[in-house]
C-alpha positions as CSV (number, residue, x, y, z in Angstrom):
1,X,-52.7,-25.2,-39.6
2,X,-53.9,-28.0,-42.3
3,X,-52.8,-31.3,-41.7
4,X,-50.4,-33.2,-43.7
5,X,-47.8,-30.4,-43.6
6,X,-44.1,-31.4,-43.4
7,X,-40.8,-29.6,-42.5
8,X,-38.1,-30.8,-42.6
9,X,-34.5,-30.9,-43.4
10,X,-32.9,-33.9,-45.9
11,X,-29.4,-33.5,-46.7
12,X,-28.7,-29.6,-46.3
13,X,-32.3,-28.9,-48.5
14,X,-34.8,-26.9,-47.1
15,X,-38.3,-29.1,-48.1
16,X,-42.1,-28.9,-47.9
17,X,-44.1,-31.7,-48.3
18,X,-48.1,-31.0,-48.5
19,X,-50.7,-33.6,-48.2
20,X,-54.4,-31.6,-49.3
21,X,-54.7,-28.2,-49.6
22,X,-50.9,-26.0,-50.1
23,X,-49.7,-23.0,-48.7
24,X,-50.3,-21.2,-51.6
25,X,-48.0,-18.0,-52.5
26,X,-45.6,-18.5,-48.9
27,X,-42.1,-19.1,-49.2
28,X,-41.4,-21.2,-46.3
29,X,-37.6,-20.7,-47.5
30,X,-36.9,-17.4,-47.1
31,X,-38.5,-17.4,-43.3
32,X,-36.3,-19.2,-42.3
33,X,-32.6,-17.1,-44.4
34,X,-31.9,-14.6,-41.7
35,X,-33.3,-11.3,-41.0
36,X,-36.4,-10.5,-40.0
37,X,-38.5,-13.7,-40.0
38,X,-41.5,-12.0,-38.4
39,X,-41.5,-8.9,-40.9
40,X,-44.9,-10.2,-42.8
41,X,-46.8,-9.3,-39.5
42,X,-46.0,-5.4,-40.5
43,X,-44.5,-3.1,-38.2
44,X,-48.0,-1.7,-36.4
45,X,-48.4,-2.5,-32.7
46,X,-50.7,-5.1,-32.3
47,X,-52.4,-6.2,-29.5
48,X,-55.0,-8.5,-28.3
49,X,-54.7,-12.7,-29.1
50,X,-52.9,-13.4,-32.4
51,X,-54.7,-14.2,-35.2
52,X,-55.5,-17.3,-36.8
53,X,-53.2,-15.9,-39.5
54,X,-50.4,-15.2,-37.4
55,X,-50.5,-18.2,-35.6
56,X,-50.1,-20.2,-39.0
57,X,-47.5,-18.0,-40.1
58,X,-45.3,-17.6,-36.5
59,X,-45.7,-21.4,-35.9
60,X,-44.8,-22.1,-39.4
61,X,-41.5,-19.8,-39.0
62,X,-40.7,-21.0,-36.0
63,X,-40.6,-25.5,-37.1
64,X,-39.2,-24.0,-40.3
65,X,-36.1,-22.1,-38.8
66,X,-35.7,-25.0,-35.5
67,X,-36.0,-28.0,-38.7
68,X,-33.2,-25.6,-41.0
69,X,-30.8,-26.0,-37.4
70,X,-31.3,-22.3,-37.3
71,X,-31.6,-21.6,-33.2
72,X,-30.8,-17.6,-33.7
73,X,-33.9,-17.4,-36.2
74,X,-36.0,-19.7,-34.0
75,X,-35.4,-17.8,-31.0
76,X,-36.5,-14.5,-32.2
77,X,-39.5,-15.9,-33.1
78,X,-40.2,-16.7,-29.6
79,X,-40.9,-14.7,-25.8
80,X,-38.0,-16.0,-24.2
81,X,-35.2,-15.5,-26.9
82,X,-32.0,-16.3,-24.7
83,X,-33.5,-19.5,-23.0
84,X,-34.7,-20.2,-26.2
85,X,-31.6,-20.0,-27.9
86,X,-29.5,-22.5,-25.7
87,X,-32.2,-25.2,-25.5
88,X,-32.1,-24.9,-29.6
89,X,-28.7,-24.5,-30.1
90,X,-28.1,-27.8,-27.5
91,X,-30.7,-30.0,-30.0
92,X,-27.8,-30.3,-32.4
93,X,-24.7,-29.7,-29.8
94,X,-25.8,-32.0,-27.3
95,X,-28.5,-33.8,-28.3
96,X,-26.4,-34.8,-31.7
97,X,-29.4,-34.6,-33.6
98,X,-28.9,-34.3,-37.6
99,X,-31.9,-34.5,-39.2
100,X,-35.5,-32.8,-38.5
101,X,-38.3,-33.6,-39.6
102,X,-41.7,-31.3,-38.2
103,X,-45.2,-32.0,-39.2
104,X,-47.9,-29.9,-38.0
105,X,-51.0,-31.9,-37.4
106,X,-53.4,-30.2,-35.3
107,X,-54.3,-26.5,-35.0
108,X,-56.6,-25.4,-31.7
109,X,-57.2,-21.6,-31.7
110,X,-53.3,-20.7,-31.0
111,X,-52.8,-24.0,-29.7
112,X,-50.4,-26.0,-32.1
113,X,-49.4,-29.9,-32.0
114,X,-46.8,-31.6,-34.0
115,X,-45.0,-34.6,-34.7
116,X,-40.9,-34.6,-34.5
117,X,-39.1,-37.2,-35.9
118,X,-34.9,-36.1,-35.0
119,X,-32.1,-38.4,-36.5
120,X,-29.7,-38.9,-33.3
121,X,-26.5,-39.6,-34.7
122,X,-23.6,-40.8,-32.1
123,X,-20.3,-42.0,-33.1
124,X,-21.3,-45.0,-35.1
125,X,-24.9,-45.3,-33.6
126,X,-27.8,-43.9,-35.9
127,X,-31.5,-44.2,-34.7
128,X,-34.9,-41.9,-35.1
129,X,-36.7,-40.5,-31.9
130,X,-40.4,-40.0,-32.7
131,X,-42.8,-38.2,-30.7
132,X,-45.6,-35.8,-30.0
133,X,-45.7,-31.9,-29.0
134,X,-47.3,-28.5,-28.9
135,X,-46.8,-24.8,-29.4
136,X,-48.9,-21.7,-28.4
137,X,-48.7,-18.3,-30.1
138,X,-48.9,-15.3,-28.3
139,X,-48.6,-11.8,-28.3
140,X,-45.5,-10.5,-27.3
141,X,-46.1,-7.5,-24.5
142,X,-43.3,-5.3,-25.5
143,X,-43.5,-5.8,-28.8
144,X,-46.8,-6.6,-30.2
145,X,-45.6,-9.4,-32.0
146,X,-47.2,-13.0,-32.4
147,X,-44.5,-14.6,-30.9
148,X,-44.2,-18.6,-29.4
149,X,-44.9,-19.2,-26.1
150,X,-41.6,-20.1,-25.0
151,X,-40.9,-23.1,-22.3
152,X,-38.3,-26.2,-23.3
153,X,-41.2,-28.6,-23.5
154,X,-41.9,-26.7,-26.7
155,X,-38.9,-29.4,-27.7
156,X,-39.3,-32.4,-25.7
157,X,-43.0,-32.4,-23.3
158,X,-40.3,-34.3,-20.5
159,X,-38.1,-30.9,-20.6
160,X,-38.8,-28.5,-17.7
161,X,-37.1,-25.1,-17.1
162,X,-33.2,-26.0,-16.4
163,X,-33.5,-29.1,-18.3
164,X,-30.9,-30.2,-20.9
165,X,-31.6,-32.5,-23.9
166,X,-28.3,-34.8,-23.5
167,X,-27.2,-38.0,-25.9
168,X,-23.8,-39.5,-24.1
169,X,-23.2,-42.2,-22.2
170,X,-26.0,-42.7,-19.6
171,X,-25.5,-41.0,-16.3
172,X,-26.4,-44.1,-14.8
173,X,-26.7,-47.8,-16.1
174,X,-30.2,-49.1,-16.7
175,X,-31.9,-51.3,-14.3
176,X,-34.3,-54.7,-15.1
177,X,-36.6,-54.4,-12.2
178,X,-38.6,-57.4,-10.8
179,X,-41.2,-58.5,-8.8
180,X,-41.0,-60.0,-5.1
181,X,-41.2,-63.0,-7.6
182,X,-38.5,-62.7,-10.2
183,X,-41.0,-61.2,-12.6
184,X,-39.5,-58.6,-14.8
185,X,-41.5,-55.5,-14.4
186,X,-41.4,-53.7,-18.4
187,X,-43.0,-50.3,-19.3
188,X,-44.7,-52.0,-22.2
189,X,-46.6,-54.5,-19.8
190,X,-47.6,-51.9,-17.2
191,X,-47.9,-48.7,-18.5
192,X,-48.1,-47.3,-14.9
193,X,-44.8,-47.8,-13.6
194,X,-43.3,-45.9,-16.5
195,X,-42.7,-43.0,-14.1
196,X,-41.4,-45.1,-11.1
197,X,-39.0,-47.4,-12.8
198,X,-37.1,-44.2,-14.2
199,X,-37.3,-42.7,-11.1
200,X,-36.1,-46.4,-9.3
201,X,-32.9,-46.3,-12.3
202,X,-32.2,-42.6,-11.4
203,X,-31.7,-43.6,-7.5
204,X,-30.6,-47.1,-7.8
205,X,-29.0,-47.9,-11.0
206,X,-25.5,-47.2,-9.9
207,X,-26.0,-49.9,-6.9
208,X,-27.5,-51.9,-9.0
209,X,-24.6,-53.7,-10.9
210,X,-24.8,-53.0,-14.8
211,X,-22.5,-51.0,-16.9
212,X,-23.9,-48.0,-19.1
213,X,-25.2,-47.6,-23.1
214,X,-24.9,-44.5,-25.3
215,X,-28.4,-43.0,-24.7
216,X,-30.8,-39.5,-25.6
217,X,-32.0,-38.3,-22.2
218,X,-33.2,-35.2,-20.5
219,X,-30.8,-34.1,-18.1
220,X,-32.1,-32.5,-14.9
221,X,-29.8,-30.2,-12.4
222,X,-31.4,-30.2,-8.8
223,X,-30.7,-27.6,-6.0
224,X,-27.5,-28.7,-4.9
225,X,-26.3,-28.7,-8.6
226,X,-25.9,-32.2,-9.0
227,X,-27.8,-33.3,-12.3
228,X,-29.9,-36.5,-12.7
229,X,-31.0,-38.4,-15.7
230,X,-35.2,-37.6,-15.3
231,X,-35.9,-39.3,-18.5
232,X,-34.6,-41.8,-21.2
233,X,-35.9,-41.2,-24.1
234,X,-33.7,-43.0,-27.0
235,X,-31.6,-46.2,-26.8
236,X,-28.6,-46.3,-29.2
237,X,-26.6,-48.5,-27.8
238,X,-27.6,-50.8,-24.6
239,X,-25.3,-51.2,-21.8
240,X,-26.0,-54.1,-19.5
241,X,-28.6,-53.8,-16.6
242,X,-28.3,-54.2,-13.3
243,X,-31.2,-56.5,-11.8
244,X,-33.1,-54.1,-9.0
245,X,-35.7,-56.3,-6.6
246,X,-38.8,-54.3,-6.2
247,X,-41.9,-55.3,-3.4
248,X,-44.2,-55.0,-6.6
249,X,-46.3,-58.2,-7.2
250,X,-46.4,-58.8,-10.6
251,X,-50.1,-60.1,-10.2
252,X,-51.9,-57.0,-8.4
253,X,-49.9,-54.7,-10.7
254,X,-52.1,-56.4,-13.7
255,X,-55.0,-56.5,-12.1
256,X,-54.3,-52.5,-10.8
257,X,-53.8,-51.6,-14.3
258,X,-57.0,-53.0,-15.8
259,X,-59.1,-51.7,-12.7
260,X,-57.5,-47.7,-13.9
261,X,-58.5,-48.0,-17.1
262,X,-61.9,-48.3,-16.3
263,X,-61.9,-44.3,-15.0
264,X,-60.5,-41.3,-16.5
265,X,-57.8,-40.0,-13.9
266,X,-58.0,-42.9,-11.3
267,X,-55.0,-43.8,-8.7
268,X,-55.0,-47.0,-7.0
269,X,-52.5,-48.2,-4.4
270,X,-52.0,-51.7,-2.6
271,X,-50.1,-52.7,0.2
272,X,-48.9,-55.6,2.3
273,X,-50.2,-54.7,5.8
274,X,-47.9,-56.9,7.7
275,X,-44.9,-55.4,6.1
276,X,-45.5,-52.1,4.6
277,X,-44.4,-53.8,1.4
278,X,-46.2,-52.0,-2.0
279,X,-47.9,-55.1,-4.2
280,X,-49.3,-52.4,-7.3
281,X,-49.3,-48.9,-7.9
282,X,-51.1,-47.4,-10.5
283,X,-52.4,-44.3,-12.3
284,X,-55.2,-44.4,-15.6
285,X,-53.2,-41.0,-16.5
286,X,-49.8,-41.9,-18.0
287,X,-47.5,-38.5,-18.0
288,X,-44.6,-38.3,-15.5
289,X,-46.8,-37.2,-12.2
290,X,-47.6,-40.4,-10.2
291,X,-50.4,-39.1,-8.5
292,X,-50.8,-42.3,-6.4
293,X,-47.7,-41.4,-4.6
294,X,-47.6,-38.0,-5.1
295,X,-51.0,-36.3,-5.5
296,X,-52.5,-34.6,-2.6
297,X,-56.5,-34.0,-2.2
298,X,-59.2,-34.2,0.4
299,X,-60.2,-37.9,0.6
300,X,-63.5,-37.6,2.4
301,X,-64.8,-40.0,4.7
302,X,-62.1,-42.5,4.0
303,X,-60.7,-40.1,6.6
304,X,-63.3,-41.4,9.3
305,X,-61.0,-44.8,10.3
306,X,-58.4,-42.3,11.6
307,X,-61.4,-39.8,13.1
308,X,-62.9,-43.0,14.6
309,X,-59.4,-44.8,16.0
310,X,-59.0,-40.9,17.7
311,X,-62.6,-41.1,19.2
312,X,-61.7,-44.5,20.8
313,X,-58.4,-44.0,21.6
314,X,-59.4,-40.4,23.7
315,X,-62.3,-42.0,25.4
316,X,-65.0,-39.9,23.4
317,X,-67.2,-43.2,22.4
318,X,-66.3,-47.0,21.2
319,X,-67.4,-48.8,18.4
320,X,-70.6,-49.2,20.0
321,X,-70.8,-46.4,22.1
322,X,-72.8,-43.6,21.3
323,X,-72.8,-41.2,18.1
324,X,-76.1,-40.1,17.3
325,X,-76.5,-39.1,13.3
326,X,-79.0,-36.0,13.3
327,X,-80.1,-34.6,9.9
328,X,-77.5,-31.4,10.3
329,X,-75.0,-30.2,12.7
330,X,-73.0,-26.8,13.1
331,X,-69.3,-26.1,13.9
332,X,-68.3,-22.5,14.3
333,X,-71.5,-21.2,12.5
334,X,-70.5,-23.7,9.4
335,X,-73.4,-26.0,9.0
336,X,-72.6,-29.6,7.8
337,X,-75.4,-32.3,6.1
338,X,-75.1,-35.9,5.2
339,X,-74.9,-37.7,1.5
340,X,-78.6,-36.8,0.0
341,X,-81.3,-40.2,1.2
342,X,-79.1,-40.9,4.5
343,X,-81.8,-40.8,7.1
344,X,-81.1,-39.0,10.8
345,X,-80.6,-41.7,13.5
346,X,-80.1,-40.1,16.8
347,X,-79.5,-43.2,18.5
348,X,-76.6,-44.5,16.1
349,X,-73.7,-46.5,17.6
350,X,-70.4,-45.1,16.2
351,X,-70.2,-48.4,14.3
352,X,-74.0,-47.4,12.7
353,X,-72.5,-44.1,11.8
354,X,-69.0,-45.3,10.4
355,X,-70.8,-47.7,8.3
356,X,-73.5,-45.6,7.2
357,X,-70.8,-43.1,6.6
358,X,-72.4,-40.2,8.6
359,X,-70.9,-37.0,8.6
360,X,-73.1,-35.0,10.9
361,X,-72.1,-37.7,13.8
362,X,-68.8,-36.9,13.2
363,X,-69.0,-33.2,13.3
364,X,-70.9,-33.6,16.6
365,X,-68.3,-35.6,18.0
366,X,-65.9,-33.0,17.2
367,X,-65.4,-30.9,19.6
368,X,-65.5,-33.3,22.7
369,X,-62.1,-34.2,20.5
370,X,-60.6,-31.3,19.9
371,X,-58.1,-30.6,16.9
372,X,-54.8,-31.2,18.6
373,X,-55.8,-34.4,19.2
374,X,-57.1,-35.3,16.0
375,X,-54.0,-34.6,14.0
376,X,-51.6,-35.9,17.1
377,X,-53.8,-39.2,15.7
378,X,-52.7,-38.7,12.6
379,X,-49.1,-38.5,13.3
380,X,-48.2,-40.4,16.2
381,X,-50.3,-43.3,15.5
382,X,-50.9,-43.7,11.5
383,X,-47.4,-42.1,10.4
384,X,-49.0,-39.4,8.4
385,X,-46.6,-36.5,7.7
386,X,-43.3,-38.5,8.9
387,X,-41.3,-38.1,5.7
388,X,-41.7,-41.2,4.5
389,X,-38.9,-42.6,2.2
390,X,-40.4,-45.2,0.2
391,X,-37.8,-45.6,-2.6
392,X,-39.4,-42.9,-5.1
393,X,-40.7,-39.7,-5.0
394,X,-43.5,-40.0,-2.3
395,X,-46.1,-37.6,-0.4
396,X,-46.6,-38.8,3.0
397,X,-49.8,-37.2,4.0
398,X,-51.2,-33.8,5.8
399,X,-53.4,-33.1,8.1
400,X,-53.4,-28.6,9.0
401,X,-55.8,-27.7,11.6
402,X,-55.9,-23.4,11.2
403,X,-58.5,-23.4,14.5
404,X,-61.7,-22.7,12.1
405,X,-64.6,-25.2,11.1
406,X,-62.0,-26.0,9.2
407,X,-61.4,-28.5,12.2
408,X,-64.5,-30.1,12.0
409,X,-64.2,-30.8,8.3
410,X,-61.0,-32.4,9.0
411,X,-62.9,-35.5,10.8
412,X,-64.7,-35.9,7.6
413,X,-62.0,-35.7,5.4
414,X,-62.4,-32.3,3.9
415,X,-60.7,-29.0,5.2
416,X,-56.9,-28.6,5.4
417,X,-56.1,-32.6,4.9
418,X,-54.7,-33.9,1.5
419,X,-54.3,-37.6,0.8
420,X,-53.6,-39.8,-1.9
421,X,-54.2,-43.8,-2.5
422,X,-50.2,-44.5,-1.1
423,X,-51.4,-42.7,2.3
424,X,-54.9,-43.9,2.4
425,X,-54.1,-47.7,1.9
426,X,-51.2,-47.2,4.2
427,X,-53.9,-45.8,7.1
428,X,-56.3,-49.2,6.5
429,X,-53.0,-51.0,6.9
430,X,-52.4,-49.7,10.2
431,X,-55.9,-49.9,11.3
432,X,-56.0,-54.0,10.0
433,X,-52.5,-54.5,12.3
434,X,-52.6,-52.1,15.1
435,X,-48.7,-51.0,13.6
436,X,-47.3,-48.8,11.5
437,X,-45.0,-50.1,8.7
438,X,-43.7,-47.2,6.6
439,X,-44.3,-48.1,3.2
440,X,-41.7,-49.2,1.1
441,X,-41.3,-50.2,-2.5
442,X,-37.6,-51.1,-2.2
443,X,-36.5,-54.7,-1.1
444,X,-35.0,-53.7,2.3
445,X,-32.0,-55.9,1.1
446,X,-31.5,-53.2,-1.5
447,X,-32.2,-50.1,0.6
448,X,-31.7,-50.3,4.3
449,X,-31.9,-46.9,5.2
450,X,-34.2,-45.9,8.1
451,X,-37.9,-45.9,7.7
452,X,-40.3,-43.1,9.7
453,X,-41.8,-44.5,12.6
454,X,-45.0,-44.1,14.6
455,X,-46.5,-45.8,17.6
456,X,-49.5,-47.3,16.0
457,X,-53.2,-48.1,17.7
458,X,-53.7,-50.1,20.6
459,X,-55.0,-53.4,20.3
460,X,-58.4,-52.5,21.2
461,X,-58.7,-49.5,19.1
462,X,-57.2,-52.0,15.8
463,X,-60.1,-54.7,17.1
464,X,-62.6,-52.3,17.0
465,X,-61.3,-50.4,13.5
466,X,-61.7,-54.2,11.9
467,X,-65.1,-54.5,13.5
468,X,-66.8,-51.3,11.8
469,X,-64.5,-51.9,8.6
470,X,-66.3,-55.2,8.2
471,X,-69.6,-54.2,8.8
472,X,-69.0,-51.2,6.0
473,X,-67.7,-54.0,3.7
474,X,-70.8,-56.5,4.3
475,X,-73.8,-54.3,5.0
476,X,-72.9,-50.5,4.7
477,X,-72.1,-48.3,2.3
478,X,-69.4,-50.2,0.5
479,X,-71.2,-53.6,0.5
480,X,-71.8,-53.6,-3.2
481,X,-68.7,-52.8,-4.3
482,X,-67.2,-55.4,-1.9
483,X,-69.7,-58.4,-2.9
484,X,-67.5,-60.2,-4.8
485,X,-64.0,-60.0,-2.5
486,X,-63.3,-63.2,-0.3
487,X,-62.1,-64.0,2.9
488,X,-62.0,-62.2,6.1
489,X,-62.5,-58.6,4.5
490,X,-63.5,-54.5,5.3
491,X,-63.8,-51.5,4.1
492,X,-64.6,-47.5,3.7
493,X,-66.1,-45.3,1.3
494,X,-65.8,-41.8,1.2
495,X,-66.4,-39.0,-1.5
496,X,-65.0,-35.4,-1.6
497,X,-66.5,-32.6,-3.0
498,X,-64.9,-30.0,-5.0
499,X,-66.1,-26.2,-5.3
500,X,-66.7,-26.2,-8.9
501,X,-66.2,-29.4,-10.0
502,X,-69.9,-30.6,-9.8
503,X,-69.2,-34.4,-9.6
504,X,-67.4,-35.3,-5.7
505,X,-64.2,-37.2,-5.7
506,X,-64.6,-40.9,-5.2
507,X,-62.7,-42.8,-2.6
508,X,-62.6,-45.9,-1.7
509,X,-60.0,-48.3,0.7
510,X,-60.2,-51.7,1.9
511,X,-58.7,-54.8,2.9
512,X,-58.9,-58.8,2.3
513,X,-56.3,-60.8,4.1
514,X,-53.0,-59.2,3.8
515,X,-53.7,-57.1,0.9
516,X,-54.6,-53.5,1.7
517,X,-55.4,-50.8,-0.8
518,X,-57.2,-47.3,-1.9
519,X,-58.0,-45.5,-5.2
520,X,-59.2,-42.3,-6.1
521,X,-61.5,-41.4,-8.8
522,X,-61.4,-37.5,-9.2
523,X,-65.5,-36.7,-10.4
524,X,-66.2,-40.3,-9.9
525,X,-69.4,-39.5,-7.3
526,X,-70.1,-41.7,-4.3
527,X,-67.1,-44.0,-3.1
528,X,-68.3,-47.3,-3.9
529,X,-69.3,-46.3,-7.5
530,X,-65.7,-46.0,-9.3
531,X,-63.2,-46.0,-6.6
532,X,-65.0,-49.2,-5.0
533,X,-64.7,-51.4,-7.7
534,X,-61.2,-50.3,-9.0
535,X,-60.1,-51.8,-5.0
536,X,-62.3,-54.7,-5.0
537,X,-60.8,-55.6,-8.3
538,X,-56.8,-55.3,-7.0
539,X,-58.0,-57.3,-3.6
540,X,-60.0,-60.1,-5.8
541,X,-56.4,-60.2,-7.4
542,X,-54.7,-60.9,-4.3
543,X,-50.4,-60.7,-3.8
């Protein structure tokens, strides 16, 4: 596909602007007239990838016949004709769009981007919504053709099977969120909470006191076939908004969102530890997915504060009680090994080995614990897998034990246990306190609704958590990344490693008066080398 190619349709004509090199000898007219569009690719059975000529000439046919209004022609030109059809046929009923314009402006093998600019016309209300998307070629497996790769974020990348492209009157009113402070929270000045404040509008914009505007959305049906606005995506007329009170502190937010950009794919959390209340949540990755809510991966020896607080609390060793750190240990014939340079102490307090972050101890120590007890730890005691409702869309945490050396891993933070930064800062919170506070990113004067509950640590196992958090921050593993965070203060590496993926996940959680946090840098290496500074960064910020 050569760049500078535009399709579009302007006032009933059919037109083809070319920037550089033409289409020389194709009439981009007649493909899109009725019949059969596809008939240049000759009646023979293909099979194998398309070509790069009939990726150019199906992709071509297809933004030709979708910019004419044309869904019938479109639809044949794709694998999923019917679905097609509706989701085409809706861009003009629905969506009130009455003006196209296509321009191819990237070819990648049968990979194809473009740029749509649709005129959304609505009563009196008349505005252009601009964006970016894609298209793949394929070859159809009945028919041989080079067909596109149906899915409806061929249209819009926010559509998803189901979805409808919708311009009405909004489902429900917009909201202005605001900070613990007043401070209004906009998309444009943090990027990251994109995703949350449309999911915050979706839940809370009825409650919320404003009235709605004429709007282009994406309209979502869930299972109990009651259909949600999942994203705005055009303003034509604004209704009024209803102010919505977040726990978001308009300070760590900033500093969150600088920290992410630093690392491709990063997630970094931070939390109030006395109240569960969220200060910054944020994501270097900007689609719809808020991986520091939602993701779920092993978080490596981050995992060891809930490992250690099980150790205590089961009477298997204290913070200075025994845990010797040999160069290997085995757990049902799986042999485990430390980060490369960690030298074997076999006389290691658990503090020496927490700090040190030393797996083998760990591992050792495992089956005096036993499993059941391990992830009873997790759950009773640090909430994990309680169904938390924090206000959005939220994974809480899991911890599987499937009675292999599986097990083991888990006290190490590999295995069946998947985290992310909201869980992770939510376990150093509970460690700092000795409670549980289910983390919330809803003023409780907003949504009162009941909160998952746990019985926290005792207040011996929380003294001695702090204890071997601050020696971690000041002279183990995490010390560099911590340097430059005042106050009282702690902390814990950890990194994960990945079959495949060559670089280890880096982790990284800590705390500095009542600010608690934890990020994630997938391929980021050791824990204090990405996902250390990212946190010391957010807790430098403060609430």
């Amino acid at each position: 596909m050569r760049k500078g190619v535009k399709i579009s349709i302007v006032g009933g004509v059919f037109t083809v602007m070319v920037g550089g090199a033409g289409y020389a000898g194709y009439n981009l007219v007649t493909a899109v007239t009725g019949g059969n569009t596809v008939a240049s690719q000759g009646s023979e059975h293909k099979s194998g990838p398309p070509s790069g000529d009939e990726v150019k000439e199906t992709s071509e046919q297809f933004l030709a016949a979708w910019a004419k209004n044309d869904p019938g022609a479109a639809a044949r030109l794709t694998d999923y004709a019917d679905n097609a059809m509706s989701v085409l046929e809706d861009w003009h009923d629905k969506a009130h769009v009455t003006r196209t314009e296509l321009t191819p402006t990237k070819a990648d093998g049968a990979k194809v981007a473009f740029h749509v600019e649709a005129t959304v016309t609505y009563g009196k209300k008349t505005k252009t919504l601009a964006y970016d998307s894609s298209l793949t070629v394929v070859r159809g497996q009945t028919t041989g053709r080079a067909l596109v790769d149906w899915a409806p974020a061929v249209v819009h990348p926010a559509m998803k099977k189901g979805d409808t492209l919708v311009t009405g009157e909004a489902t429900v009113p917009a909201i202005e969120a605001v900070d613990r402070n007043g401070v209004v929270l906009a998309k444009g000045d943090y990027p990251s909470l994109g995703p949350v404040l449309d999911q915050l509008r979706a839940k809370y914009g009825d409650a919320a006191g404003g009235s709605s505007g004429i709007e282009t959305y994406v309209e979502r049906t869930d299972a109990n076939g009651e259909t949600t606005t999942a994203k705005t995506l055009l303003t034509l007329a604004k209704g009024k908004p209803g102010k919505l009170r977040t726990t978001i502190s308009a300070t760590a937010q900033a500093a969150a969102e600088r920290a992410v950009k630093k690392y491709p794919d990063s997630s970094v959390v931070a939390l109030q530890p006395s109240t569960g209340e969220v200060l910054a949540v944020a994501n270097e990755a900007k689609g719809e997915f808020n991986a520091a809510f939602q993701g779920g991966s092993a978080p490596g020896s981050v995992m060891k504060i809930v490992s250690a607080a099980a150790l205590i609390d089961n009477g298997v060793t204290s913070a200075n009680g025994p845990a010797p750190c040999p160069d290997s240990a085995v757990a049902l014939s799986q042999s485990f090994h430390n980060l490369k340079g960690l030298r074997p102490n076999e006389g290691a307090t658990l503090a020496d080995s927490f700090a040190r972050s030393c797996n083998t101890a760990f591992i050792k120590l495992s089956d005096d614990l036993g499993a059941a007890k391990f992830a009873a730890e997790a759950e009773d005691r640090f909430g994990l897998g309680k169904d938390w409702k924090t206000g959005i869309v939220s994974r809480d945490g899991s911890v599987e034990m499937p009675g292999d050396s599986d097990d083991a891993a888990a006290l190490i933070g590999h295995g069946q246990v998947k985290m992310n930064p909201l869980n992770i800062a939510s376990v150093t919170a509970t460690a700092v306190t000795g409670t549980f506070r289910q983390p919330v990113l809803v003023s409780r004067q907003v949504d009162d609704h009941p909160l998952a509950t746990a019985k926290g640590l005792k207040p011996g196992t929380s003294a001695q958590l702090r204890q071997m958090m601050r020696l971690t921050a000041t002279s183990g593993t995490a010390a560099a990344a911590m340097a430059g965070v005042p106050g009282d203060k702690g902390a814990k590496t950890g990194s994960a490693d990945v079959d495949g993926q060559g670089n280890a996940n880096s982790w990284f959680t800590g705390y500095s008066g009542d600010v608690a946090a934890a990020a994630t840098v997938p391929r980021g290496g050791h824990g204090g080398d990405a996902a250390g500074p990212i946190v010391a960064a957010v807790l430098r910020a403060g609430s």
